[in-house]
KEVO-419347 format. One record per atom (N, C-alpha, C): residue in one letter; chain; x, y, z. Coordinates in pm, 1 decimal, m for minus. Example, Ala and Ser with C-alpha at 12.3 -4.5 7.8 and 13.67 -1.06 7.14 Angstrom:
# KEVO-419347
  type  mol         X         Y         Z
     A    A    1319.0    m569.0     780.0
     A    A    1230.0    m450.0     780.0
     A    A    1320.0    m330.0     780.0
     S    A    1285.0    m225.0     708.0
     S    A    1367.0    m106.0     714.0
     S    A    1290.0       3.0     787.0
***
This chain:
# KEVO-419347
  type  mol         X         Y         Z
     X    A    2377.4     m25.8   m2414.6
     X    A    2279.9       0.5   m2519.5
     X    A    2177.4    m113.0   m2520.1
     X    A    2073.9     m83.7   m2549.2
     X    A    1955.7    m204.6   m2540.4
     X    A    1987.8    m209.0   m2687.0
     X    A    1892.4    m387.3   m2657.4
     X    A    1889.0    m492.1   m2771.8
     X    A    1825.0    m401.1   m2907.1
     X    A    1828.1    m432.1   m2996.2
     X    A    1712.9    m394.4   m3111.5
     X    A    1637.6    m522.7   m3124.0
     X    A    1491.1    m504.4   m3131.1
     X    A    1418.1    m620.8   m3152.1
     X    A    1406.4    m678.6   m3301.0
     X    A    1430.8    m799.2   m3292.4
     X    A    1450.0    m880.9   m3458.7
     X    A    1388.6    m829.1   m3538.8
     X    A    1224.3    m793.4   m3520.8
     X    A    1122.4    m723.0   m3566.5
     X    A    1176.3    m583.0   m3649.0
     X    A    1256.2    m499.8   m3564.3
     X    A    1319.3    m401.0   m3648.7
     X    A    1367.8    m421.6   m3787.6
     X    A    1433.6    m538.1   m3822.7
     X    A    1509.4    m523.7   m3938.0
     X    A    1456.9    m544.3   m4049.3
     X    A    1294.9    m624.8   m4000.7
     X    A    1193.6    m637.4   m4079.1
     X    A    1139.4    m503.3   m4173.9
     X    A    1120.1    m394.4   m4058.9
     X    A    1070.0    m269.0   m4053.9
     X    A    1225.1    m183.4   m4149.2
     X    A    1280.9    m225.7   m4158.6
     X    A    1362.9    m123.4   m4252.9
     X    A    1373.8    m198.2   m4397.2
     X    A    1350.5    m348.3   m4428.3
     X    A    1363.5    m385.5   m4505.4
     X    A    1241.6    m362.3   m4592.7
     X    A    1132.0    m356.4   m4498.9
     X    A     992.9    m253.3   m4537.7
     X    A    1009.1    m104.6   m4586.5
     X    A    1099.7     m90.4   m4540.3
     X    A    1123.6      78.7   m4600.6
     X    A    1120.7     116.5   m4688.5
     X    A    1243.5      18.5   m4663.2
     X    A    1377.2      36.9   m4781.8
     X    A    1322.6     m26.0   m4949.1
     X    A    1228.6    m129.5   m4942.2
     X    A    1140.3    m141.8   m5042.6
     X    A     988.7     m45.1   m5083.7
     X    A     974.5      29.4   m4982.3
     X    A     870.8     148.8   m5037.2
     X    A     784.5      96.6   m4985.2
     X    A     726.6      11.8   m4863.8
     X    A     644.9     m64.2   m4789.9
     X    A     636.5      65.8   m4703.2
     X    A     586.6     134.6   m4698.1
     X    A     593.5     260.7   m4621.6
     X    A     470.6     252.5   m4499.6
     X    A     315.9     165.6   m4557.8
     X    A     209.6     145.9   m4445.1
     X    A     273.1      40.3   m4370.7
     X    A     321.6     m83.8   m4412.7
     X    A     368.3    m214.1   m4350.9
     X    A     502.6    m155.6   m4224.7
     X    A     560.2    m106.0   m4306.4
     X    A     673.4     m37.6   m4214.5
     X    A     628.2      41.3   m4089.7
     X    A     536.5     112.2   m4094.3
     X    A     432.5     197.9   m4029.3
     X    A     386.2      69.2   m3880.5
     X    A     326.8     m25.1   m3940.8
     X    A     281.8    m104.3   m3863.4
     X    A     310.8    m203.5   m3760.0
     X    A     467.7    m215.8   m3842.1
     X    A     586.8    m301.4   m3750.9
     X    A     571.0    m228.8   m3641.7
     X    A     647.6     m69.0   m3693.9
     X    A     729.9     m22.6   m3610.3
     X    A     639.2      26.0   m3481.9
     X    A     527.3       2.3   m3539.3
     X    A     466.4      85.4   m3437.4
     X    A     431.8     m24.2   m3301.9
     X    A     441.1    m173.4   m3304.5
     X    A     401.7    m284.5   m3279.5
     X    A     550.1    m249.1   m3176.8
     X    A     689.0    m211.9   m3237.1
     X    A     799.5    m182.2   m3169.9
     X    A     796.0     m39.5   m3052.1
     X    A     777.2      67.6   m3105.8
     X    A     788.0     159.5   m3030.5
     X    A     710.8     164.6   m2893.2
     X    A     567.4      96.6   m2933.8
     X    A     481.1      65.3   m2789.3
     X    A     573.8       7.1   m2713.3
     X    A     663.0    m108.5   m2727.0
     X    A     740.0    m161.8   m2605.8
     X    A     872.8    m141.5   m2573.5
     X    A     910.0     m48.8   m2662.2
     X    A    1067.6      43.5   m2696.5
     X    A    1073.9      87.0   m2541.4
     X    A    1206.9      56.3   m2505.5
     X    A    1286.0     152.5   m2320.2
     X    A    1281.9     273.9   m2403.1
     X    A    1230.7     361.7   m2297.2
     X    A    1232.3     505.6   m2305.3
     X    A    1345.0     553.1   m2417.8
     X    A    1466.2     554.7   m2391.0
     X    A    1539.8     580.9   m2408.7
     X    A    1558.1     525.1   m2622.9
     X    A    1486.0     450.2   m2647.0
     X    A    1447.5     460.6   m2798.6
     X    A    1326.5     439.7   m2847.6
     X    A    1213.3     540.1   m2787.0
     X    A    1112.5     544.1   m2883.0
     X    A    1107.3     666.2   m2993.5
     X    A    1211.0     754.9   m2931.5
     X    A    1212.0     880.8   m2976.7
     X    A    1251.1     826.3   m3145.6
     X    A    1372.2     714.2   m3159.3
     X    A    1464.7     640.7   m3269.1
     X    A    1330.8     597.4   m3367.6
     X    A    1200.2     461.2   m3312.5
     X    A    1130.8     406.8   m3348.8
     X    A    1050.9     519.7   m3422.1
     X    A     978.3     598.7   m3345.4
     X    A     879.0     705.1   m3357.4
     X    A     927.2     793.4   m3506.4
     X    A    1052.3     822.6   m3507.3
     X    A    1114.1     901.9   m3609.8
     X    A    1093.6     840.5   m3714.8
     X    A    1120.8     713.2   m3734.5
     X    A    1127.5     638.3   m3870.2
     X    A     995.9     645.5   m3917.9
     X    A     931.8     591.8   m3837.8
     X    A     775.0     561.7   m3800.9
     X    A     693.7     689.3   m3884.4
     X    A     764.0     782.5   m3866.4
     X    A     693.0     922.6   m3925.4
     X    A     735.7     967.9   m4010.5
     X    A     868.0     920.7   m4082.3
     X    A     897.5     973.4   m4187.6
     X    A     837.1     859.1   m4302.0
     X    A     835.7     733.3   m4241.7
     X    A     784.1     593.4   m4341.8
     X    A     598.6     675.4   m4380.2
     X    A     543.4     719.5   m4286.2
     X    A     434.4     749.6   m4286.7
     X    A     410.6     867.1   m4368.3
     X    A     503.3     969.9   m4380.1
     X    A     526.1    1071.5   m4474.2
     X    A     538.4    1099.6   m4589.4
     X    A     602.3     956.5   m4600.5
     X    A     625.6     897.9   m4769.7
     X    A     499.1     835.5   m4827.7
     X    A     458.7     768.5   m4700.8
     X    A     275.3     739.3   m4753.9
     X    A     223.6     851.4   m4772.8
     X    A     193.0     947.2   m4676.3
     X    A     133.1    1055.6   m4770.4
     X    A     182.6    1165.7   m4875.9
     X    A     300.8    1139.1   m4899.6
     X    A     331.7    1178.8   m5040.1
     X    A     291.4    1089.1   m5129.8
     X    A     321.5     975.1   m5138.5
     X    A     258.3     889.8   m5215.8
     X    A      73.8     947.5   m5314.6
     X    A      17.5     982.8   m5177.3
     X    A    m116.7     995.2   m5181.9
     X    A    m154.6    1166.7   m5218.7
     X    A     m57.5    1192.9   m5203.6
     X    A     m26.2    1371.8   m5299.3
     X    A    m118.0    1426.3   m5162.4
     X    A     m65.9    1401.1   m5026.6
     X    A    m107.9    1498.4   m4921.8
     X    A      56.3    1533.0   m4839.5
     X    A      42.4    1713.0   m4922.2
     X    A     135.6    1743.6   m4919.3
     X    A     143.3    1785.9   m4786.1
     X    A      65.1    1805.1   m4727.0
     X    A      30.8    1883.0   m4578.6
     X    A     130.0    1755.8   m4484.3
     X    A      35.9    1611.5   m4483.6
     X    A     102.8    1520.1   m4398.5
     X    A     216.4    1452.6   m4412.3
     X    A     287.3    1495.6   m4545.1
     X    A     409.7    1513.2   m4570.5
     X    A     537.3    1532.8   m4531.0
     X    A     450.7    1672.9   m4546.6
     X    A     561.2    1769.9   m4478.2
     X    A     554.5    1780.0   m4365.9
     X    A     438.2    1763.7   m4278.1
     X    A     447.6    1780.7   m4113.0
     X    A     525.3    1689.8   m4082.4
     X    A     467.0    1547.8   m4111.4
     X    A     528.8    1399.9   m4002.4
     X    A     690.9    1395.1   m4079.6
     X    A     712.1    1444.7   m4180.6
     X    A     857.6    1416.4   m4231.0
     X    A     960.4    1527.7   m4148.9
     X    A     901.4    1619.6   m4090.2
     X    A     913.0    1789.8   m3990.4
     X    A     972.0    1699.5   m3833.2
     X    A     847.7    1596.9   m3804.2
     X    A     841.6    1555.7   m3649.7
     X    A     962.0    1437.1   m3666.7
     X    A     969.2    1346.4   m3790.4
     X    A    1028.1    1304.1   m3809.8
     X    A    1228.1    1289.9   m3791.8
     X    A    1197.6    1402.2   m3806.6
     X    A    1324.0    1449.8   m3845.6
     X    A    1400.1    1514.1   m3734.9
     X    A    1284.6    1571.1   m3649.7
     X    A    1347.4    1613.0   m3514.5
     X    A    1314.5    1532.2   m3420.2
     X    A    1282.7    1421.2   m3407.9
     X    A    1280.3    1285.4   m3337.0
     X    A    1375.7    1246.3   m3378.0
     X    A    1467.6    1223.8   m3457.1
     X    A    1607.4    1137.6   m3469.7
     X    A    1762.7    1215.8   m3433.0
     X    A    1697.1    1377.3   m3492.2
     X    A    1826.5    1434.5   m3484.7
     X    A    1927.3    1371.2   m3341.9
     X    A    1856.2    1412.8   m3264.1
     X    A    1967.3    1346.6   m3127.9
     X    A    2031.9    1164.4   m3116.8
     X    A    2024.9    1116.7   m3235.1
     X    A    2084.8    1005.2   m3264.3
     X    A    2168.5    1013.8   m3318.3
     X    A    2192.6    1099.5   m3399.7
     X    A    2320.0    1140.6   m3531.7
     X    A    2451.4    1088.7   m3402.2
     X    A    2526.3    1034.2   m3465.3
     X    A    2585.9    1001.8   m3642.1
     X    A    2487.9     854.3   m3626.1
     X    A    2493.4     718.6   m3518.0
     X    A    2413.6     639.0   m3573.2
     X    A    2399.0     600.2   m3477.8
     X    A    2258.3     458.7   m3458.0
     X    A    2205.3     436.9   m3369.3
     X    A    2144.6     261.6   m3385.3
     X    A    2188.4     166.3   m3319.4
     X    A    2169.5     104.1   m3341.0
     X    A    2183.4      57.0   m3513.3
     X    A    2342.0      84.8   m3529.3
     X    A    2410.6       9.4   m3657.9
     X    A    2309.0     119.8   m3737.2
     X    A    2220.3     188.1   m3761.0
     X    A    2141.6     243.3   m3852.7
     X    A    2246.5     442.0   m3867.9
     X    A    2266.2     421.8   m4013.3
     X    A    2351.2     526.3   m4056.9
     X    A    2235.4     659.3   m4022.6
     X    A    2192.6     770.6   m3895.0
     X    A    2102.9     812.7   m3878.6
     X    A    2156.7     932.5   m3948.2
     X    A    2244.7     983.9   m3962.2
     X    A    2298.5    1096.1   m4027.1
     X    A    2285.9    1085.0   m4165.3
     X    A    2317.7     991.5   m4240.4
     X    A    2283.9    1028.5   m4390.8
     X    A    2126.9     993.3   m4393.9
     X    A    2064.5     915.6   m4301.0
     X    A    1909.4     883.2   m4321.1
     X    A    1876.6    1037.6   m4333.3
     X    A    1889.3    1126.6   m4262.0
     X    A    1861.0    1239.9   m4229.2
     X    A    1892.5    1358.0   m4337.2
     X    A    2001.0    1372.2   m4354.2
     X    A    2054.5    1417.0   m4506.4
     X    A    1915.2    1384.7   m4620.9
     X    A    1937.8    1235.9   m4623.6
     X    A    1797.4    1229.5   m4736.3
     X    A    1712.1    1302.9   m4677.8
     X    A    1626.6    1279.3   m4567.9
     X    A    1528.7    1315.0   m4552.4
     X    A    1451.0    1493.7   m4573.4
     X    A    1619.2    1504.8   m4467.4
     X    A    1591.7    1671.4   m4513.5
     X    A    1596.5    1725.1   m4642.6
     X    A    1717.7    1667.1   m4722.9
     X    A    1662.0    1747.3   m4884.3
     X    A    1541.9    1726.9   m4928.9
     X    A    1454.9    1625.0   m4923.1
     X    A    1315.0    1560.6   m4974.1
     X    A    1251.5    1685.9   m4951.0
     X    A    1265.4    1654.8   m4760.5
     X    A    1143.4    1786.2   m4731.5
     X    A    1158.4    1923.3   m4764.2
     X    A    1310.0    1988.0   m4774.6
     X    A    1305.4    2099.8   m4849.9
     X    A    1209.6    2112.3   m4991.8
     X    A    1261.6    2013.6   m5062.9
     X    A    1234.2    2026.9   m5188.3
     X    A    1047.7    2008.1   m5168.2
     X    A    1060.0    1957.2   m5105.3
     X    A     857.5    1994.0   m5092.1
     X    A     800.6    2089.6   m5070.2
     X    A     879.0    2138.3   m4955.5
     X    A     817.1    2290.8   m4902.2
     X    A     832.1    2382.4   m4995.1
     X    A     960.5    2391.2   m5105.2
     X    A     961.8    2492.0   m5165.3
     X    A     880.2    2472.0   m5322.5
     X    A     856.1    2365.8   m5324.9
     X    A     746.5    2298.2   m5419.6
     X    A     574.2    2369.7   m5402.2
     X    A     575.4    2343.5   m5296.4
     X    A     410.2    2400.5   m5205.3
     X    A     349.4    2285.6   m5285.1
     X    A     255.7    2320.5   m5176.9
     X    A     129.8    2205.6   m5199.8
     X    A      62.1    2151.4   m5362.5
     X    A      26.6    2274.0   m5433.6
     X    A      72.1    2221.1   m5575.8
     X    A     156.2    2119.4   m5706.4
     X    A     244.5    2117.6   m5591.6
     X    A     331.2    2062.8   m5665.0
     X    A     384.4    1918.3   m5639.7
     X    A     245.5    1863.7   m5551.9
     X    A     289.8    1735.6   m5467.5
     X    A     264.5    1624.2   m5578.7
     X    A     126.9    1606.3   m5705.4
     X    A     102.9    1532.7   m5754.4
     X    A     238.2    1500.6   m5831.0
     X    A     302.8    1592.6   m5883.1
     X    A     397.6    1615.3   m5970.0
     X    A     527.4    1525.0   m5927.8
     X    A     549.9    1572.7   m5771.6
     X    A     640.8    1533.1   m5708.3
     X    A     664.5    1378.2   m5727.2
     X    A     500.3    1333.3   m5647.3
     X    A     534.9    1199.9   m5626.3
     X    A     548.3    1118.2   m5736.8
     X    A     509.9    1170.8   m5862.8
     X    A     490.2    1151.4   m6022.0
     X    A     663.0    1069.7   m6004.0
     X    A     719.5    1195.7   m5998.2
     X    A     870.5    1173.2   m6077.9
     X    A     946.1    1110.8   m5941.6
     X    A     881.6    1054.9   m5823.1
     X    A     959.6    1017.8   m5753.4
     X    A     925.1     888.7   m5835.3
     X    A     792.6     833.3   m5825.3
     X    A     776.4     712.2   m5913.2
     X    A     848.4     675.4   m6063.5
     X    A     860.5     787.6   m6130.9
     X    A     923.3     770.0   m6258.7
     X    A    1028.4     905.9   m6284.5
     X    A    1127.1     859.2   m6235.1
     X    A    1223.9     981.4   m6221.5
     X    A    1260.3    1056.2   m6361.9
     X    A    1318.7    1150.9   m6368.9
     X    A    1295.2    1264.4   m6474.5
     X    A    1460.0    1333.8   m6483.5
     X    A    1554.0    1249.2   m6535.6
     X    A    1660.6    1320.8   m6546.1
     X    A    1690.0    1449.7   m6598.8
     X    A    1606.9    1541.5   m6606.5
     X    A    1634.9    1673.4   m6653.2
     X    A    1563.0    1753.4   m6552.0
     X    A    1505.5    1680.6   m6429.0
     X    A    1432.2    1783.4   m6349.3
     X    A    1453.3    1647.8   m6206.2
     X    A    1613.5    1628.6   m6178.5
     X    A    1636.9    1544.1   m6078.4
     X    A    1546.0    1587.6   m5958.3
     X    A    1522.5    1476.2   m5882.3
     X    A    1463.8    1537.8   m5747.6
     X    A    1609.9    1445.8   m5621.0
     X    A    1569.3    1485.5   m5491.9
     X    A    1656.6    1436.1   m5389.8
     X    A    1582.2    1281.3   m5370.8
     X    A    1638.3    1204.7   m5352.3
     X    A    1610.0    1066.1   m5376.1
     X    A    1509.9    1012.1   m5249.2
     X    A    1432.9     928.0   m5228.0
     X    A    1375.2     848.7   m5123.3
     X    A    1481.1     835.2   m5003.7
     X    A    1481.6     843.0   m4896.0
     X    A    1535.6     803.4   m4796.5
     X    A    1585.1     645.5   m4810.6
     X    A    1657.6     594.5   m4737.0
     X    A    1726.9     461.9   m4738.6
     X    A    1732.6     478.8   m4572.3
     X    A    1724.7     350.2   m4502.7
     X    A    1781.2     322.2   m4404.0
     X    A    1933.5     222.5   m4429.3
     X    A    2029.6     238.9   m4367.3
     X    A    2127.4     226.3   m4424.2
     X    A    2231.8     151.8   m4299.1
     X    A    2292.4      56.7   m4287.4
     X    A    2342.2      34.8   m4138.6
     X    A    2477.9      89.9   m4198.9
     X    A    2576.2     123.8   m4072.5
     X    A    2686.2     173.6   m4061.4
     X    A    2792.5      45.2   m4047.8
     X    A    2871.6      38.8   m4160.0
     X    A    2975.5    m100.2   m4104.9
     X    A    3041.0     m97.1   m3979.2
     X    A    3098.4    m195.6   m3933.4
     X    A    3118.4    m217.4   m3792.1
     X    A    3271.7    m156.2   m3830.3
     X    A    3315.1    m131.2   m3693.4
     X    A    3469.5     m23.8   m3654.1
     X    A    3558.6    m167.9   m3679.9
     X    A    3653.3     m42.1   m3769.6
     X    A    3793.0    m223.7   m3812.2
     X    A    3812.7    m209.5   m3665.9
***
């Protein structure tokens, strides 16, 4: 398995705090020099971090696409990949994007409303987490 570059852990700790452009920018600084064999890993995050920016920005369109490309750029990592839990990352991700699509475009200001100030009587599926997997006893 190749190294992960130090730089990565930067890029999830960016995430994982809602740094969603910064995260964007690492990773992308990473995936340009990523072995073949994980840009598909980089690229995924890369597009779902970017997805959350444009939910943020109530563009439900680039949302839902890059959180779409997102999502099928990692699948072939499941269960995890480089210590990163890619299977429950994915879990989040996909309920999010359900719950958007069946939202429609209308319903994005709203969305990102109560992702910002959540609404216990009208729960939504939570932000994604990047999450590492503990090491095998």
């Amino acid at each position: 398995m190749n190294d992960i570059p130090e730089t990565f852990w930067l890029s999830v700790e960016q995430f994982n705090q809602q740094q969603f452009y910064d995260c964007h920018d690492t990773l992308e600084a990473i995936w340009i020099e990523a072995e073949t064999s994980d840009k598909n890993f980089y690229q995924g995050i890369l597009q779902v971090a970017v997805a959350l920016y444009h939910l943020r920005n109530h563009n439900w369109r680039g949302a839902v696409t890059l959180m779409g490309e997102g999502i099928n750029r990692l699948r072939h990592y499941q269960p995890e990949h480089h210590t990163i839990d890619v299977e429950a990352f994915l879990d989040e991700t996909i309920a999010l994007l359900q719950q958007l699509q069946q939202a429609g475009p209308e319903a994005v200001a709203a969305i990102a409303q109560r992702l910002e100030t959540p609404d216990p009587d009208r729960p939504l599926a939570p932000l994604p987490q990047l999450a590492t997997v503990p090491p095998a006893a």
